[in-house]
C-alpha positions, 0 to 999 in steps of 0.5 A: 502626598505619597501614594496610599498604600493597599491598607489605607482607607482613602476616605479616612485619609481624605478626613484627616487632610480636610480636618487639618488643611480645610478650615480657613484661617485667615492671615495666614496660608490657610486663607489663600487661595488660587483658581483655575478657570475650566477648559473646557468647562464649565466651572472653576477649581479653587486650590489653597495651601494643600495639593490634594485639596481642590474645590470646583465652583459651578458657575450656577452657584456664582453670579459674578465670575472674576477670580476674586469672587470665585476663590472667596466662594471656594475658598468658603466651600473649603472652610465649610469641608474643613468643618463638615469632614463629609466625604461624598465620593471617593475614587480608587486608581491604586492598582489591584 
């Protein structure tokens, strides 16, 4: 995604990606998913379809810790996000 201009409300942006690229469809892209083991940790990112969509597993949320059950687990955070469209935490690097 390009850089986000001054005027850009990144929350709003951070919803209309989530709306559209998180909720899990399966059979299709929507469904895959890919992780990424933390060094250092502790913890997983779980990536799907869409780069600026990225979802950390703690290993307190998870009692198996192969990939398959990590990105399961992420990718049903995700589909969660997708629906929920809460956004927590957003950080501005933009320049001022």
């Amino acid at each position: 995604m390009p850089d986000p201009g001054p005027g850009v409300d990144l929350a709003a942006q951070a919803v209309d990606i989530l709306r559209e690229y998180g909720p899990v469809h399966p059979g299709s892209s929507a469904g895959d998913f890919g992780t990424v083991t933390l060094d250092p940790g502790p913890g997983w990112v779980v990536y799907g379809h869409h780069d600026d969509v990225l979802t950390y597993v703690s290993p307190d949320e998870i009692s198996d810790g192969s990939d398959l059950a990590v990105g399961l687990y992420g990718r049903h955070k995700r589909d969660r996000d997708g629906h929920e469209l809460d956004v927590v935490h957003v950080e501005d690097k933009r320049p001022r």
